[in-house]
VEXSEKOL-92691 format. One record per residue (C-alpha): x, y, z. Coordinates in nm, 2 decimals. Example, Ala and Ser with C-alpha at 12.3 -4.5 7.8 and 13.67 -1.06 7.14 Angstrom:
2
(node (1.23 -0.45 0.78));
(node (1.37 -0.11 0.71));
This chain:
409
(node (3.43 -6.88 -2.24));
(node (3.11 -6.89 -2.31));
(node (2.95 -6.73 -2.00));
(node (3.21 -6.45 -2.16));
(node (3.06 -6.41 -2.48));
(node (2.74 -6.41 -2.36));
(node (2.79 -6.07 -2.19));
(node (2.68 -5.74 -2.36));
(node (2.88 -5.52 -2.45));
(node (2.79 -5.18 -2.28));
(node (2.63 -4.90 -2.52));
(node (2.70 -4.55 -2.55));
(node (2.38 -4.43 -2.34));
(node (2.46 -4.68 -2.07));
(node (2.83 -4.60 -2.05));
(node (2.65 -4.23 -2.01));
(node (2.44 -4.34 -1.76));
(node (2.73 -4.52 -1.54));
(node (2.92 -4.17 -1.59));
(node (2.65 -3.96 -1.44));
(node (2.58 -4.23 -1.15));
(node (2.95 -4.21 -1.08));
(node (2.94 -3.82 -1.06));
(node (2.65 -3.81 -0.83));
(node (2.83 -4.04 -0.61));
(node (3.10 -3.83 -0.60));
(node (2.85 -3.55 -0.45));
(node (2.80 -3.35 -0.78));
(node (2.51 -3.14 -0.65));
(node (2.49 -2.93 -0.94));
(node (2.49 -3.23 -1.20));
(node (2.08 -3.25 -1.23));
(node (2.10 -2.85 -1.27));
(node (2.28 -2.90 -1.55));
(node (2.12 -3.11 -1.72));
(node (1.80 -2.98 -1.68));
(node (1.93 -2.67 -1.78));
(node (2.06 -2.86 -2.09));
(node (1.74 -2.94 -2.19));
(node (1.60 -2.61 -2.19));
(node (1.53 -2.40 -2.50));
(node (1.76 -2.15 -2.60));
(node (1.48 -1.88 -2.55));
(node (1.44 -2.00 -2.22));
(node (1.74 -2.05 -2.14));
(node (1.81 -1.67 -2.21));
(node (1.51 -1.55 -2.03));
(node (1.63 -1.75 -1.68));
(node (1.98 -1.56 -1.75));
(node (1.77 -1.24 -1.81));
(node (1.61 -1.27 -1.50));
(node (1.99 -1.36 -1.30));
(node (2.11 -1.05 -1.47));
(node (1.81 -0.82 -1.32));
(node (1.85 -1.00 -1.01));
(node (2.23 -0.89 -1.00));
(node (2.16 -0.55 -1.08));
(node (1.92 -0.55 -0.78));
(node (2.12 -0.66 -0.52));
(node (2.27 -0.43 -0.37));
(node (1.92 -0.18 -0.33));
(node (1.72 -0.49 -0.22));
(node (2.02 -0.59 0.00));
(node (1.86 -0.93 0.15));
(node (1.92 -1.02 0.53));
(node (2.03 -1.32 0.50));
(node (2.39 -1.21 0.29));
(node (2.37 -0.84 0.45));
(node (2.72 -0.74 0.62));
(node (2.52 -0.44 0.72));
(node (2.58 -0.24 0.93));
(node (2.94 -0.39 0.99));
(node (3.01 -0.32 0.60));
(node (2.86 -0.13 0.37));
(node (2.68 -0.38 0.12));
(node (2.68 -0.18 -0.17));
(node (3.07 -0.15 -0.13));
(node (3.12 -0.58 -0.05));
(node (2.92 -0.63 -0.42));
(node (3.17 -0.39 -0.55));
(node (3.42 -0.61 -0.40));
(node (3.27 -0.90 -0.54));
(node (3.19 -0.81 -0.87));
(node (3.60 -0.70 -0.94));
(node (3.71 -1.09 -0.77));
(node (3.48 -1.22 -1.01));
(node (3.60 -1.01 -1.34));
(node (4.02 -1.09 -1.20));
(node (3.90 -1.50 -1.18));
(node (3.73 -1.44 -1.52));
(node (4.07 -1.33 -1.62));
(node (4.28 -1.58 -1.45));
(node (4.04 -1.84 -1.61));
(node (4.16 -1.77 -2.00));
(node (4.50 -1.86 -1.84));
(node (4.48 -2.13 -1.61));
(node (4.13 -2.28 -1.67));
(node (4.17 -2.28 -2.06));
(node (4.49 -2.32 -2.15));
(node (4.59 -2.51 -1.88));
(node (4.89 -2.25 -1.79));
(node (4.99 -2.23 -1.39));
(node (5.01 -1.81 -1.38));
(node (5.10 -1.74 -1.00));
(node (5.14 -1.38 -1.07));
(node (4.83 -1.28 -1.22));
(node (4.83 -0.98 -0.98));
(node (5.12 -0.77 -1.19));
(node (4.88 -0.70 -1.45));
(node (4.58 -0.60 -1.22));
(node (4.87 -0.40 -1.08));
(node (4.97 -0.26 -1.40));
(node (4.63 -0.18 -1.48));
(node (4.58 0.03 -1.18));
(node (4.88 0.20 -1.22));
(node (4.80 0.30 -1.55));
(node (4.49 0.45 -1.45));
(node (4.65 0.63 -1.13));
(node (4.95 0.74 -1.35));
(node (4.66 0.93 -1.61));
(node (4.43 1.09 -1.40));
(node (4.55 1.17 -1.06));
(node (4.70 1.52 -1.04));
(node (5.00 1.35 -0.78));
(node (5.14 1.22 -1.18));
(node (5.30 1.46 -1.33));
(node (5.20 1.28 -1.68));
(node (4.98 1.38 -1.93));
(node (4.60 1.39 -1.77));
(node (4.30 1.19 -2.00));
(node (3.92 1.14 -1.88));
(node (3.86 0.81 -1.65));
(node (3.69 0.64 -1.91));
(node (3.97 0.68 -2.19));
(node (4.21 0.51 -1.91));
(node (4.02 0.18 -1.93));
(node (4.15 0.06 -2.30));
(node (4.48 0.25 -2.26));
(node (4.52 -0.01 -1.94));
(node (4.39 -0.30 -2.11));
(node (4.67 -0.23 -2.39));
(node (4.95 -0.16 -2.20));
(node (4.88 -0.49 -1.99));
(node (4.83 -0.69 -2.27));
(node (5.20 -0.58 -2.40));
(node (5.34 -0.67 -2.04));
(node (5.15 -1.02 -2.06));
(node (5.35 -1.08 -2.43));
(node (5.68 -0.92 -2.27));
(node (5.67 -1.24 -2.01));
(node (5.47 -1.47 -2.19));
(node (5.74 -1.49 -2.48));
(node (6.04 -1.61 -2.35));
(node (5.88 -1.78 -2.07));
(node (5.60 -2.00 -2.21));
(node (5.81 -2.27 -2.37));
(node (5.83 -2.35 -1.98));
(node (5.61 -2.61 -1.83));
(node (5.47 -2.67 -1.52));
(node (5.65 -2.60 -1.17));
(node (5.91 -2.37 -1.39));
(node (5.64 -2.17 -1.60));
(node (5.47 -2.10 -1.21));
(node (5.78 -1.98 -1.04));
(node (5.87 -1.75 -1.35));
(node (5.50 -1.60 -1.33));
(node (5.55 -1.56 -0.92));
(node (5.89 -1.38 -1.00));
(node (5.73 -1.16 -1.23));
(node (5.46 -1.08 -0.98));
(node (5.72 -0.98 -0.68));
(node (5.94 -0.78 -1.00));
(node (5.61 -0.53 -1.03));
(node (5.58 -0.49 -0.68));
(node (5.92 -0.40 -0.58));
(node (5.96 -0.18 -0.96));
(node (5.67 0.00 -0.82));
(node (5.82 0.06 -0.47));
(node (6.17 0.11 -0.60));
(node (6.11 0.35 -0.90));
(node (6.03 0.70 -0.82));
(node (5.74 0.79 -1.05));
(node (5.54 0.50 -0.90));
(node (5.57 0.66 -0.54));
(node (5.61 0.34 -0.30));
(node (5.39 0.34 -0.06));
(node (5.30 0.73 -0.05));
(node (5.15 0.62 -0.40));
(node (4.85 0.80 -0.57));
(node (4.52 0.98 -0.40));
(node (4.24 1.14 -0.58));
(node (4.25 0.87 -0.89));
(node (4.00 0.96 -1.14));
(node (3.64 0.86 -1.18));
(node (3.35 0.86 -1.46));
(node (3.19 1.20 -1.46));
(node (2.89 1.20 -1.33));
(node (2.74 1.46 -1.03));
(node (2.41 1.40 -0.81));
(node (2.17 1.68 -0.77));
(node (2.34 1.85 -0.47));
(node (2.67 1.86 -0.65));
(node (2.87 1.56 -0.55));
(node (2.98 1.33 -0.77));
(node (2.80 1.01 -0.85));
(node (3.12 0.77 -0.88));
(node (3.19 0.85 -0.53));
(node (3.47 0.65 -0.29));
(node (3.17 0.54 -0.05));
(node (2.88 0.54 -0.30));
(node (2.91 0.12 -0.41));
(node (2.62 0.11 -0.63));
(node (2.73 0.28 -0.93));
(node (3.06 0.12 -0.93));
(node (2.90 -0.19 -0.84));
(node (2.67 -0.10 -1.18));
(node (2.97 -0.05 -1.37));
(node (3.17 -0.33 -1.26));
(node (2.90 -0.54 -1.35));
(node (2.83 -0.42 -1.72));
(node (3.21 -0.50 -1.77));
(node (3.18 -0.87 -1.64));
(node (2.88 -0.98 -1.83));
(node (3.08 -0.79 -2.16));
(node (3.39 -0.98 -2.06));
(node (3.18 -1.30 -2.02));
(node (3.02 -1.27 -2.38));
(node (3.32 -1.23 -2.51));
(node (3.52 -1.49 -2.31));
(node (3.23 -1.76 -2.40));
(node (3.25 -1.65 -2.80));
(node (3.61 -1.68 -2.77));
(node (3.58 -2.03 -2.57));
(node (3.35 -2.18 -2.88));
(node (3.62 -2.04 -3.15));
(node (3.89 -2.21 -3.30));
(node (4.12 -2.00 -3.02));
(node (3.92 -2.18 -2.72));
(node (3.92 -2.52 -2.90));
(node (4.34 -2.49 -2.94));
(node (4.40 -2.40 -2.57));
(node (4.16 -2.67 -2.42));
(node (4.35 -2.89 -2.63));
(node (4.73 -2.78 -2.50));
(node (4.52 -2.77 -2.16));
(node (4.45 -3.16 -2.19));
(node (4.78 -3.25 -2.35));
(node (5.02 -2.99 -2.53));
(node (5.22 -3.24 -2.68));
(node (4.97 -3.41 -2.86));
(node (4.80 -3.12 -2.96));
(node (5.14 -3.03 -3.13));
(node (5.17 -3.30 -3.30));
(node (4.88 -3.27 -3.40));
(node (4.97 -2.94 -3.54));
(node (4.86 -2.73 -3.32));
(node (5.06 -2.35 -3.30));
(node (5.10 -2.45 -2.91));
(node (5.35 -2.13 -2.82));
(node (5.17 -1.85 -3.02));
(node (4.79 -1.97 -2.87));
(node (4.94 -1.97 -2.49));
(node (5.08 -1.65 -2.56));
(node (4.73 -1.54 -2.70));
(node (4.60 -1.69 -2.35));
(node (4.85 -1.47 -2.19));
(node (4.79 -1.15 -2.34));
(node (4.42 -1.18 -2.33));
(node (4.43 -1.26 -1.92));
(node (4.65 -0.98 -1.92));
(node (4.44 -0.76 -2.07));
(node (4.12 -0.87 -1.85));
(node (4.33 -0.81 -1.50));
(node (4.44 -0.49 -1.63));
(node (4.11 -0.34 -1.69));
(node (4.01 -0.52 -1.32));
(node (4.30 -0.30 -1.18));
(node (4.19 0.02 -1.32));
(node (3.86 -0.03 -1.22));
(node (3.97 -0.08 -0.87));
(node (4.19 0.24 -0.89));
(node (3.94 0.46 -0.96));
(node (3.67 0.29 -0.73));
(node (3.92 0.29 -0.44));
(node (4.07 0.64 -0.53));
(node (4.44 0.54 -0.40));
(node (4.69 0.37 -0.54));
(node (5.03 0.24 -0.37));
(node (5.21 -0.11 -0.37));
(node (5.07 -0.25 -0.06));
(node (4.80 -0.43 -0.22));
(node (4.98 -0.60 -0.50));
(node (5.13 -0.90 -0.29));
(node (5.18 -1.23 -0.32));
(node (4.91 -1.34 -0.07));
(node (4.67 -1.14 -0.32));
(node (4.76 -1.31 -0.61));
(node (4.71 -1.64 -0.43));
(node (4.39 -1.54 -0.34));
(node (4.31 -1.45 -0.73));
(node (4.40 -1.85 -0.80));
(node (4.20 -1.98 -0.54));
(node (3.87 -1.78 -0.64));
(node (3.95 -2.00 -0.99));
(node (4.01 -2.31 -0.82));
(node (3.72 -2.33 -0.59));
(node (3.49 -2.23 -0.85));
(node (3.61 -2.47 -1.14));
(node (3.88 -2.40 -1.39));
(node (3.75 -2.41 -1.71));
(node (3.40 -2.25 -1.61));
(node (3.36 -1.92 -1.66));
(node (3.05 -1.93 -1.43));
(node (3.23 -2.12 -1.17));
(node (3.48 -1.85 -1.17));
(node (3.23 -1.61 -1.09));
(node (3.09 -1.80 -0.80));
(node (3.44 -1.87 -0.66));
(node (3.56 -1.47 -0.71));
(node (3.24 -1.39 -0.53));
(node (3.27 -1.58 -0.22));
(node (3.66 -1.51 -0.15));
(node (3.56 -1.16 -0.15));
(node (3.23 -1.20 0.00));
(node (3.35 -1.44 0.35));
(node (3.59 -1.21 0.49));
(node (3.38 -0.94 0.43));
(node (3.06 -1.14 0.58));
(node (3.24 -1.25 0.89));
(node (3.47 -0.99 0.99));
(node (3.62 -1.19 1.27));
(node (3.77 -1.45 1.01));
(node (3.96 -1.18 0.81));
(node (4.27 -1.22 0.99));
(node (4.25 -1.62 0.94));
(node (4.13 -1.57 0.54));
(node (4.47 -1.71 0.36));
(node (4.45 -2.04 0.61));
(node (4.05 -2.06 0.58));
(node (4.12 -2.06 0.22));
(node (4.40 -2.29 0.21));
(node (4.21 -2.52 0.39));
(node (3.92 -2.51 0.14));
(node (4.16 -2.56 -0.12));
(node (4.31 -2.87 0.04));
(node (3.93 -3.01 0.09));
(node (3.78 -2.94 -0.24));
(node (4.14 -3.11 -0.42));
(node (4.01 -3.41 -0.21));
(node (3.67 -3.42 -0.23));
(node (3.61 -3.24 -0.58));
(node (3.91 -3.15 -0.77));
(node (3.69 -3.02 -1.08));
(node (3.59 -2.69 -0.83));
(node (3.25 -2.63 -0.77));
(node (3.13 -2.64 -1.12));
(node (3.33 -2.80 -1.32));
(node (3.36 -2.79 -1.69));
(node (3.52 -3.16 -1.74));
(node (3.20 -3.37 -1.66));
(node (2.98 -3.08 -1.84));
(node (3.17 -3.17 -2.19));
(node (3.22 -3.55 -2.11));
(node (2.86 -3.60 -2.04));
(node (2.76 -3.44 -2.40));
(node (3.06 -3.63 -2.58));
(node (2.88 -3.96 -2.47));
(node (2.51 -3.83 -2.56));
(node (2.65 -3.71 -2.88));
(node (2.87 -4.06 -2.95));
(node (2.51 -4.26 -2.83));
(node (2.33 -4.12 -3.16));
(node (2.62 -4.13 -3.35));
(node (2.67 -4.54 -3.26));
(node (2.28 -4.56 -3.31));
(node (2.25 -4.35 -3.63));
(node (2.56 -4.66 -3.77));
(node (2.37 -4.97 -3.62));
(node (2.04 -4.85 -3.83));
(node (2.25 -4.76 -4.14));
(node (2.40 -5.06 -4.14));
(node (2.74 -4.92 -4.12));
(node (2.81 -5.13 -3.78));
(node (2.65 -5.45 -3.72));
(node (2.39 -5.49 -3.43));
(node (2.50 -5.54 -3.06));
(node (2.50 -5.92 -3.00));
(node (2.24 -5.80 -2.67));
(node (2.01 -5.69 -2.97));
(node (2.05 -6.02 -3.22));
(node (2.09 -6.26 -2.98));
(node (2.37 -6.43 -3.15));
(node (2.69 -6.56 -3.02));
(node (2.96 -6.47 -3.28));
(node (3.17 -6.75 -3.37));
(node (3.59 -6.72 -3.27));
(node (3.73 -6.56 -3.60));
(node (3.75 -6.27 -3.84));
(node (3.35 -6.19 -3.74));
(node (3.37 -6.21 -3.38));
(node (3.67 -5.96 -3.42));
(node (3.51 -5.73 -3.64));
(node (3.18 -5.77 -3.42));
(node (3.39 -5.68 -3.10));
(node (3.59 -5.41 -3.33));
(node (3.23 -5.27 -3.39));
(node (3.15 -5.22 -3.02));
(node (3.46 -5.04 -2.92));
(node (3.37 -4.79 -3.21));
């Protein structure tokens, strides 16, 4: 008993310390980025992502030789590739890495986004023709209407039953759009529209085979959507979906509008996969239902997954590279869905978080943040010193147990 009491109780900056020890253990390489990224300025921390940005913008003229898949593939055209993954997981992430909702048929809205834009500009429609550019909102709207069509009697599912709705809803798109007439099948929809734009012999400068100003384009929209994505993570909105994300029936009780925020989630995701699929209508120029399968829609979850739901950064990084490896080693194309399966299997073992997760980000500031808030009490008075400080063995009784009461605090 008394070895017992004489034991400290652990502090809030130790218990940090032991967190972060754990973590590293666990083969966090990025941990000491973020935190010394944590303890930059915010000026500086705005130059670095200046400097990310111009190095983005860059990449496909400097085209390195270490990530070239020159002259198999056209760089320019692979960074296109990339850039759209990354704006779909971007997406996805508002659904499954903020609100915590299991959405295995992401790909009927970057299906209906592409439609949209086919459906408005290519002179195969026989609807009403608008500019390229006007196509963009009109397919973020109509995608964020098809996102509240599903999301409002479905989302009072859970788990296993919300996913199997979403993957029904996915293979509904794609056989609507082979089944209907105005979509087209398979013969689908050439010459989709582009931004106006010519070079100085005449042809145009949003070309099928010129990647760079698609690749410029597609860009602009990602770091927009990210702005916007990390304002909307900070607001109350963000807040109520990590919440339902950690545990939706607490956050109910807590009073927390749990349906009408997941169907915010919904409609918002939507929205961002729809503008995705238009982009990649117009880049691509043809539009049928071949590329709106299931296996694609998988592949839009596993960009999330592997990159860290929850981190809109991550999802970047993970869009990228399941784009970027088939690309980079052609021969591996054919094996891509088991290649990635297999990653996914590791990383749930090895790193379940993704490659940059958010959980450990937000758990390692909770503790710093709880540390001063402990210390700021101690000092005040409000709590009474830790016995490791005083030296003194409370007695068994009312001050021992407000004592020990203290330290859990």
């Amino acid at each position: 008993m008394s070895m017992a009491s004489k034991t400290p109780m652990p502090s809030a900056e130790a218990a940090k310390d032991a967190v972060d020890r754990e973590t590293g253990r666990r083969g966090d390489l990025f941990a000491p980025l973020r935190r010394r990224w944590a303890q930059l300025s915010r000026q500086q921390q705005w130059a670095w992502l200046l400097v990310v940005v111009v190095a983005a913008y860059a990449l496909p003229v400097i085209n390195p030789v270490l990530i070239t898949t020159e002259p198999g593939t056209n760089f320019a055209l692979v960074c296109c590739e990339m850039a759209r993954y990354a704006l779909v997981a971007v997406g996805l992430n508002i659904v499954v890495g903020y609100a915590g909702l299991l959405d295995l048929g992401y790909v009927a809205f970057f299906a209906v986004g592409a439609y949209v834009a086919a459906m408005l500009t290519s002179p195969d429609s026989p609807y009403i023709k608008i500019p390229y550019l006007w196509t963009l909102p009109v397919a973020i709207a109509v995608a964020m209407c098809a996102g509240v069509i599903l999301g409002v009697p479905t989302l009072r599912l859970r788990g296993d039953y919300l996913a199997i709705v979403t993957l029904g809803f996915g293979e509904i798109i794609r056989i609507l759009a082979t089944i209907i007439p105005a979509a087209k099948g398979q013969v689908g929809f050439q010459n989709v529209g582009a931004p106006p734009g010519s070079q100085a012999d005449g042809t145009p400068v949003f070309s099928n085979s010129n990647g760079v100003p698609w690749y410029w384009l597609i860009l602009t929209v990602l770091i927009v959507i990210m702005i916007l994505a990390g304002n909307l993570e900070r607001s109350r909105v963000g807040r109520a979906w990590v919440a339902i994300r950690e545990d939706e029936d607490a956050a109910e009780a807590m009073g927390v509008p749990t349906f009408k925020y997941k169907v915010y989630s919904f409609a918002l995701g939507a929205g961002v996969g729809g503008l995705s699929g238009a982009l990649f209508a117009g880049q691509n120029g043809f539009v049928n239902n071949q590329r709106f399968d299931v296996q694609t829609s998988m592949l839009f979850l596993a960009a999330v997954v592997i990159g860290g739901t929850g981190n809109k950064v991550g999802a970047i990084i993970g869009g990228a590279l399941v784009a970027y490896l088939p690309l980079r080693f052609v021969e591996i194309a054919n094996y891509k869905f088991f290649i990635f399966g297999a990653l996914l299997v590791v990383i749930m073992i090895f790193r379940s978080q993704g490659l940059l997760g958010a959980r450990q980000h937000l758990l390692t500031y909770g503790r710093q943040a709880y540390g001063r808030v402990v210390a700021a009490a101690r000092k005040s008075g409000v709590l009474p010193p830790r016995r490791s400080d005083t030296g003194v063995i409370p007695a068994v009784g009312t001050a021992g147990r407000t004592t020990q009461k203290g330290d859990r605090a």
